[in-house]
C-alpha positions, -999 to 999 in steps of 0.1 A, spaced: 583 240 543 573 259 572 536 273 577 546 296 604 535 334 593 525 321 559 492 340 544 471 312 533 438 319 520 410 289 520 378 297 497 348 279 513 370 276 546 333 275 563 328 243 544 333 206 547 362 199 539 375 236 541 372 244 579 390 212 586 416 226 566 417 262 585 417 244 618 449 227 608 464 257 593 458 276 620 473 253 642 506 250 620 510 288 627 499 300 595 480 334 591 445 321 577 425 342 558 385 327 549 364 338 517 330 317 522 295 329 508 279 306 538 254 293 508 267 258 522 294 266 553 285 263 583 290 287 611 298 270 639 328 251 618 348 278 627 333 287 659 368 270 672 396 292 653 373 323 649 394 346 667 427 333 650 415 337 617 402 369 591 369 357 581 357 378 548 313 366 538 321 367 500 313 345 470 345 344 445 315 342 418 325 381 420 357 389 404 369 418 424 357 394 457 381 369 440 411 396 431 412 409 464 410 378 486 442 367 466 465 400 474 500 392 489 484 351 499 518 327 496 490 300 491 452 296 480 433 268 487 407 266 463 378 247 478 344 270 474 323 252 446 287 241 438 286 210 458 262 184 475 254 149 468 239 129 440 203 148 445 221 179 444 241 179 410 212 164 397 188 193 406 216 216 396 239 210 368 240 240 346 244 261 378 268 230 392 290 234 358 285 276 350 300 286 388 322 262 398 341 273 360 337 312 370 350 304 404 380 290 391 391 314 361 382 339 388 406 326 410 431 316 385 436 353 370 438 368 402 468 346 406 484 359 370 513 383 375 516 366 419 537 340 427 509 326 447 503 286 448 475 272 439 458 243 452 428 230 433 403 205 454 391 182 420 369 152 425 367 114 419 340 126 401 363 130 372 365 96 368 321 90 365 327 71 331 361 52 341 362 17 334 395 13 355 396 3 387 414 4 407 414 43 390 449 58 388 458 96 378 467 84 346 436 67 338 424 102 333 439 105 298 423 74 286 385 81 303 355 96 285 344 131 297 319 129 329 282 132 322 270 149 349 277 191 352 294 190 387 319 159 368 326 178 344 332 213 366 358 191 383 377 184 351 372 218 338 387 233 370 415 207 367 425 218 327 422 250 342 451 243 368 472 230 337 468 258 311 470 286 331 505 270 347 514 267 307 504 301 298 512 323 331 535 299 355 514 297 382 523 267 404 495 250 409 487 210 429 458 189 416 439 172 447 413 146 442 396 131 474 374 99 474 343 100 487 349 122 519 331 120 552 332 130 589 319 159 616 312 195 597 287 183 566 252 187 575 221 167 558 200 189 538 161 192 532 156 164 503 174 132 493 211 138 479 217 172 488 244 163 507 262 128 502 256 96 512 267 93 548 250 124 559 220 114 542 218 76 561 227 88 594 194 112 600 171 84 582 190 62 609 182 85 639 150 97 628 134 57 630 133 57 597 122 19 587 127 1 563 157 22 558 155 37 524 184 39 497 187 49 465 196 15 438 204 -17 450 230 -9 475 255 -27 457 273 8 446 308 6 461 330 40 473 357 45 492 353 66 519 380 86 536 376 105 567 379 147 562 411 146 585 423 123 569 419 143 537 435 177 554 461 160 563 469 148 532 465 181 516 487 198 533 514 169 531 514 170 498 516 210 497 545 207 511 565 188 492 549 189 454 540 216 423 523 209 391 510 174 393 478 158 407 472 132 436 441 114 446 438 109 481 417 80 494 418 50 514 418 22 487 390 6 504 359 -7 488 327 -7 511 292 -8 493 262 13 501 247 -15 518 276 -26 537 281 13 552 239 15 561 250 -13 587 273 3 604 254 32 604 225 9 618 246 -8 647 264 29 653 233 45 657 223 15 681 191 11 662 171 -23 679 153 -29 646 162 -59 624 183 -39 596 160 -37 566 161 -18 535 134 -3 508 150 0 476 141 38 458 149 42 423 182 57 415 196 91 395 206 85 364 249 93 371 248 77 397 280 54 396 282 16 403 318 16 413 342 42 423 373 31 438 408 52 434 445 38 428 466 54 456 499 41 447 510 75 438 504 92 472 514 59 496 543 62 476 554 96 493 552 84 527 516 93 535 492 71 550 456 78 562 451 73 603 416 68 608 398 37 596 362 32 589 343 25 618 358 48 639 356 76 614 318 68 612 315 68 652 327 103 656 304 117 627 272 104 643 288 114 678 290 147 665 253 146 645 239 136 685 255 173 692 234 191 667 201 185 687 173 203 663 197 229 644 
């Protein structure tokens, strides 16, 4: 598959994970179109591409936004969503679980009657209640339903995919990154608004000490770095309809074991120390993925740990007071 000319449209391309997404789409050739609200982009993402992309402020919450962002688009990447970290979906899960479901039977029905491609960014969160581990895509038929409204958005969004390929044909490619970090997601104002390595590396550079984390810091991911991630995305874009993939590095590293990194990155002279603060109530002990599936096709994530977490707080020194 070739990108060059193709009109690609990336909901919340201001975002995270989206702008990474535009840059390399952009690069590729592809004519990038960007529907972002800016309720949680980031300007100066795109401050790189802004003159090589069409850059629409619009929330897909809004049908006709929705409709007309998806005319004559060969693909959409469907990445705006109620999103943050474990404070966030726990301050907000009715509005967590209400838009993200809008947002994608918005989407999804402007695609009826196209023969546009859709590409639907799911979660590990999917998998809260999984007792499987490592967690393959099949262990999805055999887990209980998440708890937690942005969980369950995720799997809604996903049955979405499915039915509306059933009902209406729509091509459609099921992504599910673990636990993604790097340069483009900002902290926020309170604990959890944005995820965990956001969240440690400004109580790192602010002196913060003890350094305070939520449980016992025993709580394992697996973190995979945003490039990573686009990479990946777009790999598997290229070569696969109708079927899901979670994308992740297979790697096990526990809150505790990622604070000191953090610690030693930030060059912190301090002996590391930690003040345990109660935890939220989803907030899960173990989350590891099964990536047999995608290793299987050839793809294999570039950028290990330490040096993904060097560039993030390289790029957090850039942002000064912003």
């Amino acid at each position: 598959m070739k990108w060059t000319d193709k009109r690609i449209l990336v909901t919340g391309g201001a975002g995270f994970i989206g702008h990474r997404m535009v840059r390399k789409l952009v690069s590729l050739g592809a004519n990038v179109f960007v529907v972002d609200d800016m309720s949680k982009g980031f300007a100066r993402n795109l401050e790189e591409v802004s003159k090589k992309i069409v850059f629409s402020k619009g929330n897909v919450l809004n049908f006709e936004t929705a409709k007309t962002s998806m005319e004559d688009v060969d693909i959409c990447f469907h990445f705006a969503a109620r999103i943050g970290g474990i404070g966030y979906f726990h301050k907000m899960p009715a509005e967590s679980l209400r838009d993200n479901a809008i947002m994608n039977f918005n989407i999804w029905d402007a695609a009826r009657n196209t023969d546009t491609k859709v590409v639907c960014l799911s979660s590990s969160m999917v998998f809260e209640r999984t007792t499987m581990f490592p967690t393959p895509e099949s262990a999805l038929e055999n887990t209980a339903p998440p708890l937690s409204g942005y969980g369950f958005s995720k799997l809604v969004a996903e049955y979405i995919a499915r039915t509306y390929h059933e009902q209406y044909g729509i091509i459609y490619l099921i992504i599910r990154p673990f636990n993604a970090y790097g340069p483009g997601e900002m902290a926020g104002d309170y604990v959890g608004y944005a995820h965990v390595i956001p969240d440690l590396i400004r109580k790192i550079m602010s002196e913060q000490h003890p350094l305070e984390i939520l449980g016992s810091g025993t709580q394992t991911r697996s973190y995979t770095y945003v490039d990573d991630i686009a990479d990946a995305i777009i790999y598997l874009t290229e070569r696969f309809n109708n079927t899901d993939f979670n994308i992740g590095s297979g790697i096990e590293t526990s809150v505790l074991e990622l604070a000191r990194i953090i610690w030693r990155l930030c060059e912190r002279k301090e002996k590391f120390a930690i003040k345990q603060l109660p935890s939220f109530a989803q907030d899960v002990q173990r989350r590891v993925p099964d990536v047999s599936k995608i290793l299987a096709t050839g793809w294999r994530p570039i950028v290990d740990l330490e040096t993904g977490l060097a560039r993030t707080v390289a790029w957090t020194k850039t942002l000064g007071n912003q």
